[in-house]
C-alpha positions as CSV (number, residue, x, y, z in Angstrom):
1,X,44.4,101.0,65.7
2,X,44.0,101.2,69.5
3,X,45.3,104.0,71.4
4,X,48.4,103.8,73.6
5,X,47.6,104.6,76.9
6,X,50.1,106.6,78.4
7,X,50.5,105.9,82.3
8,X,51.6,108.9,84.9
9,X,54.2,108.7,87.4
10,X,50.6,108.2,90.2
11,X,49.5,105.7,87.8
12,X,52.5,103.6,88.0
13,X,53.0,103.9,92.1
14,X,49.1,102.5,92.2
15,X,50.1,99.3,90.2
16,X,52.9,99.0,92.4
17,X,55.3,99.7,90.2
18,X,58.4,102.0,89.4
19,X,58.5,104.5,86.5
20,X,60.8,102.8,83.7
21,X,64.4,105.4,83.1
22,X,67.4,104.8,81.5
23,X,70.0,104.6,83.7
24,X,72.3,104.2,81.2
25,X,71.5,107.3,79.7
26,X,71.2,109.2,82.6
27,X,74.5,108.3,84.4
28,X,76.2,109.6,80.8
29,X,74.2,113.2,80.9
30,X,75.6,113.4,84.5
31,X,79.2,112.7,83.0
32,X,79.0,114.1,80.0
33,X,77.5,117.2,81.4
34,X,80.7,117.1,84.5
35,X,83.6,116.5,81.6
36,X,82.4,119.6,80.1
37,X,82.1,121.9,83.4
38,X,85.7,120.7,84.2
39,X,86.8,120.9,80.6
40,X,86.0,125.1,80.9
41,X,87.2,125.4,84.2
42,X,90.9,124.3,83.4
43,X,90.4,125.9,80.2
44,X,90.1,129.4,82.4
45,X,92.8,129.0,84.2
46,X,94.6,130.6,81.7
47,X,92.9,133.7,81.8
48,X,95.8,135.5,84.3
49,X,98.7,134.4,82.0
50,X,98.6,137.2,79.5
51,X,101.4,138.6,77.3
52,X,102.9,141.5,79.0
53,X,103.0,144.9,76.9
54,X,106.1,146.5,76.5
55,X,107.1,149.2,74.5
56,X,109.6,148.1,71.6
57,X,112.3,150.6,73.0
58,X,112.6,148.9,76.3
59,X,111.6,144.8,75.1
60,X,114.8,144.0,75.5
61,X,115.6,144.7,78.7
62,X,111.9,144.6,80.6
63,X,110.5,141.8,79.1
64,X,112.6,139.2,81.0
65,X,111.7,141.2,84.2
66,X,108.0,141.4,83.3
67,X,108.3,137.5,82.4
68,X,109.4,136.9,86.4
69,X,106.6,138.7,87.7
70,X,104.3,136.5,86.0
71,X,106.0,133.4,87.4
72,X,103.0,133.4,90.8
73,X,100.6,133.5,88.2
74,X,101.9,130.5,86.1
75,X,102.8,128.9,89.3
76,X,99.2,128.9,90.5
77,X,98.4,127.8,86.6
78,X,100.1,124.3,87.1
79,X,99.6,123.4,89.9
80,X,95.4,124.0,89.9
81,X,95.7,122.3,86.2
82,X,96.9,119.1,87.5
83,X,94.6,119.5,90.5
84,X,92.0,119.6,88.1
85,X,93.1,116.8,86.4
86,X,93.8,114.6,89.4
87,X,90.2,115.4,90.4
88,X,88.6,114.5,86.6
89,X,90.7,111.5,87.0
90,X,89.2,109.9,90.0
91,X,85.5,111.7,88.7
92,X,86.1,109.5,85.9
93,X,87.1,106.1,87.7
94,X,84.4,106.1,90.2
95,X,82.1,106.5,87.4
96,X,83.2,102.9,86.1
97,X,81.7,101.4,89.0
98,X,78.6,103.5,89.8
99,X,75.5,101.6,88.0
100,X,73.0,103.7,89.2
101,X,71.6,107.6,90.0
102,X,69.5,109.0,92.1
103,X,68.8,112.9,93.9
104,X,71.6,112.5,96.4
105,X,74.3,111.1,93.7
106,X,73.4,114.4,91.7
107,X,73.7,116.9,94.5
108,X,76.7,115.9,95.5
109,X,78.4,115.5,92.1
110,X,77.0,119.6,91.8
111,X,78.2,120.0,94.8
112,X,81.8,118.7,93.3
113,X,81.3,120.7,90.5
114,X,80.4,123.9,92.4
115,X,84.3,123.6,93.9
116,X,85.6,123.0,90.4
117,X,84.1,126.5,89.3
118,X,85.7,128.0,92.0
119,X,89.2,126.8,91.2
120,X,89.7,129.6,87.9
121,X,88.9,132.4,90.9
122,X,91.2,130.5,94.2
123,X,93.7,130.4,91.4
124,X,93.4,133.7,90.3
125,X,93.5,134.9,94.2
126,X,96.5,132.7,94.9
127,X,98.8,134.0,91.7
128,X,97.5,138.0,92.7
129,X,98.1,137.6,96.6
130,X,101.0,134.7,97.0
131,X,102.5,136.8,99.4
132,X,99.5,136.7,102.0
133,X,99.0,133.8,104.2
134,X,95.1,134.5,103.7
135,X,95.1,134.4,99.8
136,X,96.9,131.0,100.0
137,X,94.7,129.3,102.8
138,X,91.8,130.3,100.5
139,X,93.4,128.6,97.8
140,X,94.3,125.4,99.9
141,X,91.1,125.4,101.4
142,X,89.4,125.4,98.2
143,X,91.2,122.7,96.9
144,X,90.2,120.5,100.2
145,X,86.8,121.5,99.7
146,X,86.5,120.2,96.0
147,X,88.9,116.4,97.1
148,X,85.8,116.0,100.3
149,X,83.1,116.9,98.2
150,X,84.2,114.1,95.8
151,X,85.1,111.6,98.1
152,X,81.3,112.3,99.6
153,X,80.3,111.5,96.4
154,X,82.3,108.0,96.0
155,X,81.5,107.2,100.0
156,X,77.6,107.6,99.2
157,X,77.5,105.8,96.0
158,X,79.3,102.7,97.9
159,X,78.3,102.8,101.4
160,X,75.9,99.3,101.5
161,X,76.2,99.1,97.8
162,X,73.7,102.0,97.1
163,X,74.4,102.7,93.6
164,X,77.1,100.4,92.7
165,X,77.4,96.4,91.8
166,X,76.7,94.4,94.6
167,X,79.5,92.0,94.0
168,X,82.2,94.5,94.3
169,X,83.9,93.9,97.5
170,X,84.5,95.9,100.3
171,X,88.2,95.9,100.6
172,X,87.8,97.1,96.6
173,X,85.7,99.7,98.1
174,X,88.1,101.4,100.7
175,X,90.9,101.3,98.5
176,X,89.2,104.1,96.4
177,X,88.9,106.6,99.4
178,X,92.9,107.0,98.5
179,X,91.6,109.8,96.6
180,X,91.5,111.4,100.1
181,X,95.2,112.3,100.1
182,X,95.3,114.8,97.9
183,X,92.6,117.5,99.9
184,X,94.0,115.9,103.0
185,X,97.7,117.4,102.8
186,X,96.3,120.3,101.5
187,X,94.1,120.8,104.6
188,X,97.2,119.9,106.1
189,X,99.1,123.1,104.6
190,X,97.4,125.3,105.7
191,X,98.7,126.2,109.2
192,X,102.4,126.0,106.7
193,X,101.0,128.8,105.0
194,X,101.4,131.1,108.6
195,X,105.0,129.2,109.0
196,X,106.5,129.5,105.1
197,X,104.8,130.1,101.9
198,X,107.7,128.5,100.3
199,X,107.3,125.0,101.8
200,X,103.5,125.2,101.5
201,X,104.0,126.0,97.6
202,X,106.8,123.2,97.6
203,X,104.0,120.9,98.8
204,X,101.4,121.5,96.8
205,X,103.9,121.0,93.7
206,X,104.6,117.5,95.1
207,X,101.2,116.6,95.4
208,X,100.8,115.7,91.8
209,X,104.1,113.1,91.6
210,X,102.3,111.9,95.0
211,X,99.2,110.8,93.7
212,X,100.3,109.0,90.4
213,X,103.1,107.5,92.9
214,X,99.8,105.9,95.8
215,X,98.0,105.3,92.2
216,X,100.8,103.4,91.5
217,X,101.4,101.6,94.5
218,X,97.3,100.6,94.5
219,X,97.4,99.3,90.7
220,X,100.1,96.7,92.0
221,X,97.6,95.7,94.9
222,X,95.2,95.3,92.5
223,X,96.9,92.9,90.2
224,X,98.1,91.1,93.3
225,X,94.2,91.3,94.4
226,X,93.0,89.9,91.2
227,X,95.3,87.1,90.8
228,X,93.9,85.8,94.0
229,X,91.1,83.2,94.0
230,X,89.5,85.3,97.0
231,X,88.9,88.1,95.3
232,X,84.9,88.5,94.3
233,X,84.7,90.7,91.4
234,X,88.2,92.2,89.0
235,X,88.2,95.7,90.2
236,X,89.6,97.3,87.5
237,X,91.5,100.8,87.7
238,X,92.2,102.8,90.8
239,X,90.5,106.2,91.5
């Protein structure tokens, strides 16, 4: 039986051609591999909320107390789990429409990823230090960071249909950057922070019903979208 001749990355640039991969398989290690870094990092943002421990004597009467001063911590607990979730959300809808991979796709989704580590530690600051304008820009500023960084990522999978279907159309496109509102008004709370912690908080806590509301609003100019004959490709969901 002849031997098969195994060909070298040089080998197959000489004949002109590119080394085979599976895309496929490659774009489902990059989001199997970010489900599971976001999957901890919302799983540690429980770490702060601990059980307080009281003596028997006194329960009665200090664990309601002790139950209040964890209400920062648990504050900072919601609102970075559904920041989290927001973020795994739109992670996951791009990923519908990206077809291929390459260096710069993978840097910038570690780069995404890098900010969704951080969030277990912003949060932790924020719940500790709620009373500190710094502790709470951090904590806004963090959040920003990670909505840009993924937003990046959309803008250079689409920009001139690098590593998404060609037929998808531009107007389809843009409507995905509306994942941009969400680190957007959180940029936009910071300077709050200086003014009122209790409006900046009050923000943040809207942000969530905000998102699934311009989700909403997108999924109807979608169906309106696909039930016209102008429209090139179905889009699908909204980031």
């Amino acid at each position: 039986m002849a031997k098969r001749e195994m060909k070298t990355e040089s080998t197959w640039r000489q004949e002109g051609k590119t080394h085979p991969t599976n895309e496929a398989l490659g774009l489902e290690r990059i989001v199997f591999f970010s489900d599971a870094v976001m999957a901890i990092a919302i799983t540690l943002l429980a770490i702060d909320l601990k059980v307080p421990e009281i003596a028997t004597s006194v329960a009665a009467t200090e664990l309601p107390r002790a139950l209040r001063d964890l209400g920062p911590q648990f504050m900072s607990f919601i609102i970075s789990f559904f920041v989290i979730g927001i973020y795994w959300m739109s992670h996951h809808r791009y990923f519908r429409f990206i077809q291929r991979y390459d260096g710069g796709l993978i840097a910038l989704n570690l780069l995404f990823l890098l900010f969704i580590v951080l969030m277990p530690f912003v949060a932790s600051l924020f719940g500790q230090y709620y009373y500190l304008p710094l502790g709470m820009s951090i904590y806004a500023a963090a959040v920003a960071a990670t909505g840009l960084s993924i937003a990046a990522l959309w803008w250079y999978a689409s920009h001139h249909h690098r590593l998404i279907d060609e037929q998808l159309d531009e107007q389809f496109i843009r409507a995905r950057s509306i994942a941009l509102a969400v680190p957007l008004l959180f940029l936009a709370s910071i300077p709050l922070t200086l003014v009122s912690r209790t409006l900046a908080v009050a923000l943040w806590c809207t942000l969530p019903l905000a998102s699934f509301a311009i989700l909403k609003v997108s999924e109807r100019r979608q169906r309106v979208r696909r039930a016209s004959p102008e429209t090139k490709i179905e889009g699908g969901e909204t980031p």
